[in-house]
C-alpha positions as CSV (number, residue, x, y, z in Angstrom):
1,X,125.5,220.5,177.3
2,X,126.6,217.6,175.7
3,X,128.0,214.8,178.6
4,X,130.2,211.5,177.2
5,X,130.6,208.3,178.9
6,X,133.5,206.3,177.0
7,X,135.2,202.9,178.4
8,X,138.6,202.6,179.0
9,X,141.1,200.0,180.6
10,X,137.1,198.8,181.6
11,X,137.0,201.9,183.4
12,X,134.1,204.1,182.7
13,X,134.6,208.0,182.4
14,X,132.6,210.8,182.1
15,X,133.6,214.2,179.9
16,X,132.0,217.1,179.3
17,X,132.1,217.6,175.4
18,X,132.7,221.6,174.4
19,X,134.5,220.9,171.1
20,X,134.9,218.4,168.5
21,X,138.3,217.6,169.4
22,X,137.2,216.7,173.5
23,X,135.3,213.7,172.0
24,X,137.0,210.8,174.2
25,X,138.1,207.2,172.8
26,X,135.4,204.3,173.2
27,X,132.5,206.2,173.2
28,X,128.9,204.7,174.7
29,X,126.6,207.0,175.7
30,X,126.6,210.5,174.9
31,X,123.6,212.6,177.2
32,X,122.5,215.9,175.6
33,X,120.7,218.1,177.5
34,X,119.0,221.4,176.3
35,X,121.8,220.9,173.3
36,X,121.9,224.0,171.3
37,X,121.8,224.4,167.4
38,X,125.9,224.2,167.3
39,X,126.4,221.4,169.9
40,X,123.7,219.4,167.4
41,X,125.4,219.5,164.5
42,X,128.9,218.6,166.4
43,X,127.2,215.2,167.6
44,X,125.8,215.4,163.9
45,X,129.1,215.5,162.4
46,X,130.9,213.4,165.5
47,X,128.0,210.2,164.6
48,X,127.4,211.0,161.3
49,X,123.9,211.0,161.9
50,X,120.9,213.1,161.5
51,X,119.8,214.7,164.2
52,X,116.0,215.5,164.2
53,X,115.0,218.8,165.4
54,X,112.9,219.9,168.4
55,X,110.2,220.8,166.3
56,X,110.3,217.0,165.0
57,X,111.0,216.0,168.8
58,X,108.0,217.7,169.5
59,X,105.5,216.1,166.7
60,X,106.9,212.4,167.5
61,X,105.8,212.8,171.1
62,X,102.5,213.8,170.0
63,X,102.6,211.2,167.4
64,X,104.5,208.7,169.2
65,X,106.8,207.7,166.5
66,X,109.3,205.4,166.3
67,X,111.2,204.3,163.3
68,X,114.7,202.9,161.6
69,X,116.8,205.0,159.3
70,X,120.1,203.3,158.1
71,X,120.2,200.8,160.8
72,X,119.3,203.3,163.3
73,X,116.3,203.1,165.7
74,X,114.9,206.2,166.6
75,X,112.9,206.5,169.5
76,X,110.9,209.3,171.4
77,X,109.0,208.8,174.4
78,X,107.6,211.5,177.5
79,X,108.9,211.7,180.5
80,X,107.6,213.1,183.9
81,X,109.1,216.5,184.7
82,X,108.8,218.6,188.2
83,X,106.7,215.5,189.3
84,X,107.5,216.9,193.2
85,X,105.4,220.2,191.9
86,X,101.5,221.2,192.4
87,X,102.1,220.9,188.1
88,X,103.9,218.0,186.9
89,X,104.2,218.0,183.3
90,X,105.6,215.6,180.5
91,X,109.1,216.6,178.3
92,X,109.8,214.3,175.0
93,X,113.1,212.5,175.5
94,X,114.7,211.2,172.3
95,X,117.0,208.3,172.4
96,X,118.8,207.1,168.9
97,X,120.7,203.6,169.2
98,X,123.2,203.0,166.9
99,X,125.1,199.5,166.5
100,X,128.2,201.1,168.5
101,X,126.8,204.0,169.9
102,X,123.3,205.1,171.9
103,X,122.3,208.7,172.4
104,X,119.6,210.3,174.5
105,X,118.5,214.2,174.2
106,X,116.2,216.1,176.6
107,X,115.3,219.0,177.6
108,X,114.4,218.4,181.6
109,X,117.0,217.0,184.2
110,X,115.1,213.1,184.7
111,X,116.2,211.8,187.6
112,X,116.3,208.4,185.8
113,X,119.6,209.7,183.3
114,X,121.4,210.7,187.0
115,X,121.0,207.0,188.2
116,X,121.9,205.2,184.9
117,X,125.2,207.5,185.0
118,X,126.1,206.6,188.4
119,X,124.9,203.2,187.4
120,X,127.4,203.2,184.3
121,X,130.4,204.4,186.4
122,X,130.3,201.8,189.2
123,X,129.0,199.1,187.0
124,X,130.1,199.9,183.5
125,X,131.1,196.5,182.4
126,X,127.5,195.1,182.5
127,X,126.7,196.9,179.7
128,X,128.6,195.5,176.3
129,X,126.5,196.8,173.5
130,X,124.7,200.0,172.9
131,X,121.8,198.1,173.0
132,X,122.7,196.6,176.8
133,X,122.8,200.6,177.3
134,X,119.2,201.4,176.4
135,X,117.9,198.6,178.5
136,X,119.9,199.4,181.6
137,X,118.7,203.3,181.1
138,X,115.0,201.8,180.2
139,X,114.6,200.4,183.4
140,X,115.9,203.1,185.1
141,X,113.4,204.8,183.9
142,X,110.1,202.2,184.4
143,X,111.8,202.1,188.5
144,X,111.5,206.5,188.6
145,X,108.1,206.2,187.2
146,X,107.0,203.6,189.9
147,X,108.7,205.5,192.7
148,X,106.4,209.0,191.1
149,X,103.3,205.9,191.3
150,X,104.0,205.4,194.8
151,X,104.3,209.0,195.6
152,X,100.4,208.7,194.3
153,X,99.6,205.8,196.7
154,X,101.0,207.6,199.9
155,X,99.0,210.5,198.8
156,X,96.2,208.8,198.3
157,X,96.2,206.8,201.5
158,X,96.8,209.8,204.2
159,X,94.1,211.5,202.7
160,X,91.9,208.7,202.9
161,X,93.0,208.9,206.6
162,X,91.7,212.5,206.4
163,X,89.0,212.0,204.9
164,X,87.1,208.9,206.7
165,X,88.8,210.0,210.3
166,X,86.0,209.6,212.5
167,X,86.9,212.9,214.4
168,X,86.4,214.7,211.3
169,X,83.3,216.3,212.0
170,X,84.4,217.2,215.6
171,X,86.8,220.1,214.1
172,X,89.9,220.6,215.0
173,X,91.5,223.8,216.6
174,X,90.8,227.0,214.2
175,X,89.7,224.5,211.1
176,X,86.3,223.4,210.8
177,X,85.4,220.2,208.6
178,X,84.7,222.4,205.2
179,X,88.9,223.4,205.5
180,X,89.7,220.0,206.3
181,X,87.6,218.9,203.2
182,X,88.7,222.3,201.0
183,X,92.6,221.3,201.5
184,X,91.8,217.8,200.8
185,X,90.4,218.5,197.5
186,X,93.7,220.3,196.8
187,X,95.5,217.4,197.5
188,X,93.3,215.3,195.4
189,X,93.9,217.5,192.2
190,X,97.6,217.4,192.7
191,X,97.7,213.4,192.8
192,X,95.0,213.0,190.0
193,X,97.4,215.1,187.7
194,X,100.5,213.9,188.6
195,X,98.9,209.8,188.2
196,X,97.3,211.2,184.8
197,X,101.0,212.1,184.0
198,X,102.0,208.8,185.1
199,X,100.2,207.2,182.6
200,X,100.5,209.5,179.7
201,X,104.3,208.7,179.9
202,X,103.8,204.9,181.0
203,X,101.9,204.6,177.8
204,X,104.4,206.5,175.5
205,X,107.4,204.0,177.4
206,X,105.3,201.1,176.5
207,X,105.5,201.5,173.0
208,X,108.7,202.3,173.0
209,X,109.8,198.8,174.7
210,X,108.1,197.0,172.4
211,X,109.5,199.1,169.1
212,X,112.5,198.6,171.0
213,X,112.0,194.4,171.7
214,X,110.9,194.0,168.0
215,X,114.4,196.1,166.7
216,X,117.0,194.1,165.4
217,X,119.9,195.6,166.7
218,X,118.8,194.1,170.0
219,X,120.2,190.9,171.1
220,X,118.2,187.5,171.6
221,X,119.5,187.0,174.7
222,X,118.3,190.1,176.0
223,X,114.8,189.8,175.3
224,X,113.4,188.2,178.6
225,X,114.9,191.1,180.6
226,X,112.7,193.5,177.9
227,X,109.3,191.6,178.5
228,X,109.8,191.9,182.2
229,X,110.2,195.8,181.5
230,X,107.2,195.3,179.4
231,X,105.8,193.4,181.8
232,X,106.3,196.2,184.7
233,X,105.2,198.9,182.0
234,X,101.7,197.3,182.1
235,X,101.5,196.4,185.6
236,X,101.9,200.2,186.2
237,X,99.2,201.4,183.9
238,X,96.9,199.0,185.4
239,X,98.0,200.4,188.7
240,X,97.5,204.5,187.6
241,X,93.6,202.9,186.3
242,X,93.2,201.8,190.0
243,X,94.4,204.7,191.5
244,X,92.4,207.2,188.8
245,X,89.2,205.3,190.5
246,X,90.7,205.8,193.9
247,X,90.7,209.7,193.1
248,X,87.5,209.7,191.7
249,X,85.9,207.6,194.7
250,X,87.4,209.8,197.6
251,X,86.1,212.9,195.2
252,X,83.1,212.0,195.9
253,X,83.9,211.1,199.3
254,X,84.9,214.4,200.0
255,X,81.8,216.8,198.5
256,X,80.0,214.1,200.3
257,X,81.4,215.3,203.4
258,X,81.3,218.9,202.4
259,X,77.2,218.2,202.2
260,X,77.0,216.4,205.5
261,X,78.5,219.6,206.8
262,X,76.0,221.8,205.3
263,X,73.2,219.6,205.9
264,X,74.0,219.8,209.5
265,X,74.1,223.3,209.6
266,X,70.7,223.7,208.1
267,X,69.1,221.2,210.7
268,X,70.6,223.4,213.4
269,X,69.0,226.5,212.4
270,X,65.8,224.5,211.5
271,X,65.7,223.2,214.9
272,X,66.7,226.5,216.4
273,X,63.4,228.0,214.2
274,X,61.2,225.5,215.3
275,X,61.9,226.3,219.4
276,X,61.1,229.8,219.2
277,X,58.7,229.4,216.1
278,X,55.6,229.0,218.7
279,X,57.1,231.8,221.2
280,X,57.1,234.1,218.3
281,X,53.3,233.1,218.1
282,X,52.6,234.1,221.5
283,X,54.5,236.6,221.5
284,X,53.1,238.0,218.0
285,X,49.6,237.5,219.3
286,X,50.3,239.4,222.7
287,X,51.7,242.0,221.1
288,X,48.8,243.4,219.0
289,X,47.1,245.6,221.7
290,X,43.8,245.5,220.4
291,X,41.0,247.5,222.9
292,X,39.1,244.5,223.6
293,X,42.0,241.6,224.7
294,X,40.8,240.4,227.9
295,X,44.3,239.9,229.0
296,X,45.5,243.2,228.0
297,X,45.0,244.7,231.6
298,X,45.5,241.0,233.5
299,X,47.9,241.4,235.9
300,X,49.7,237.6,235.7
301,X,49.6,238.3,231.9
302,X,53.0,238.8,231.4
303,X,54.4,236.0,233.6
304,X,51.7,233.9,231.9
305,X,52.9,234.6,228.6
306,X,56.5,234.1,228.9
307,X,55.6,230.4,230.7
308,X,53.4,230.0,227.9
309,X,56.8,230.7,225.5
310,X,58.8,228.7,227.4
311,X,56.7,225.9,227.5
312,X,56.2,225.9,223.6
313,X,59.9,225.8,223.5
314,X,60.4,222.7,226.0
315,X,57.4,220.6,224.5
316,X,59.4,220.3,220.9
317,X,62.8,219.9,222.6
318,X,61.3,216.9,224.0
319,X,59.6,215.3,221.4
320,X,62.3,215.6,218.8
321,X,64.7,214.2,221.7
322,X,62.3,211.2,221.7
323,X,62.5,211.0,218.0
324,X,66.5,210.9,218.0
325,X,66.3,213.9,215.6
326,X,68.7,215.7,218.1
């Protein structure tokens, strides 16, 4: 699909490009999402440009390349797609900037291009030059990828809640600590893939900004509103560092936990061992008949032995009270 946004009468307008003839007056910005073969070479044609395929999309995100052709800049950098899904993934954008024209193709729906468009209607006259276009759609994008960063944080900081409640070992009703702790460690994987996102397309915008500073067709005047985008860009992989520690510190936190748990069952059933340990004694020694036990035909013998049994049982009740092992 191939979307236009020309300027006319200052008036910004949107149009929906099926043909080589709909191509409006005053062109801007022309959005192509999942363009097809024939839609490419009509921009092709339209620009007089070459267009690189999406096998070349593909290798410059990998490779991160950025470069000028005839006064063009061409520029490729990953964005976060289905970041609201247990598997966020990154999709290579490419944006091409032309001295009167700037184009962007994609193959996911970032939210980022939906704000810059409404952006562009109500405010269109802000942006004079192509290269006004890619800043304004820039930071569009360096504000979605801190709203996905804070999306991290608020994960992060209820399941720290979770985590170090001090109720946690009391259970709640119909989920013992190990759930608690097994759903937590879901939640964890989620945020530490979705922040490791975060920073695999903060690192690929990055690079871009400054290609994009150091380009020519970019104004002087501009270039203070680019280092604070550069500026951001950083503060936010600094940020996804802290937060990778964060997920790696309430990891730990939470097979910590998990052991406590287990640790606590095992001393339970140790304890329970040890209290009928010496009754089982008794009642193991009792129990061999031989001919010759004088007790054998006592007739207090049986009361005698389960007072004995009981008694073995109180005696380390009471000392491991004493101890605070219970």
């Amino acid at each position: 699909m191939i979307t236009v946004y020309s300027r006319k009468n200052d008036k910004t307008q949107v149009t929906e490009v099926s043909d080589p003839a709909d191509f409006p007056s005053g062109v801007v910005w022309i959005d192509l999402l999942t363009p097809s073969e024939s839609e490419l070479q009509m921009v092709q044609d339209y620009l007089k440009i070459e267009m690189p395929t999406k096998s070349e999309v593909w290798k410059n995100h990998v490779l991160n390349r950025l470069y000028v052709e005839d006064g063009i800049s061409y520029m490729t950098a990953a964005l976060i797609n289905k970041s609201n899904s247990p598997y966020p993934d990154t999709v290579a954008a490419t944006f091409i900037l032309g001295g009167h024209f700037f184009l962007t193709a994609h193959e996911n729906h970032p939210t980022s291009f939906k704000n810059f468009g409404e952006r562009l209607m109500k405010s269109g006259s802000l942006f004079e030059t192509s290269a006004n276009l890619a800043e304004g759609l820039f930071e569009e994008m360096i504000v979605r990828v801190a709203h996905n960063s804070e999306q991290v944080v608020d994960t992060l900081d209820e399941l720290s809640h979770s985590i170090f409640s001090t109720n946690v070992f009391e259970g709640e009703k119909n989920k013992n600590t190990t759930q608690v702790m097994k759903s937590a460690l879901k939640d964890l994987g989620a945020a530490a893939d979705l922040n490791s996102k975060i920073n695999e397309s903060l690192h690929s915008i990055s690079r871009m900004l400054m290609f994009f500073k150091q380009s020519t067709l970019t104004k002087p005047a501009k270039e203070s509103c680019i280092d604070i985008l550069i500026a951001d860009s950083h503060a936010l992989i600094t940020q996804t560092a802290f937060l990778s520690d964060k997920v790696t510190f309430q990891l730990d936190a939470t097979l910590g936990m998990i052991n406590v748990e287990q640790n606590l069952i095992i001393k339970i059933f140790s304890i329970v061992t040890v209290f009928f340990l010496p009754a089982t004694l008794v009642s193991s020694i009792y129990g061999m008949n031989f001919g010759h036990m004088p007790e054998l035909h006592w007739v207090w013998g049986y009361p005698f032995a389960l007072a004995l049994m009981v008694i073995c049982a109180i005696v380390p009740h009471i000392y491991f009270k004493k101890k605070g092992w219970m």
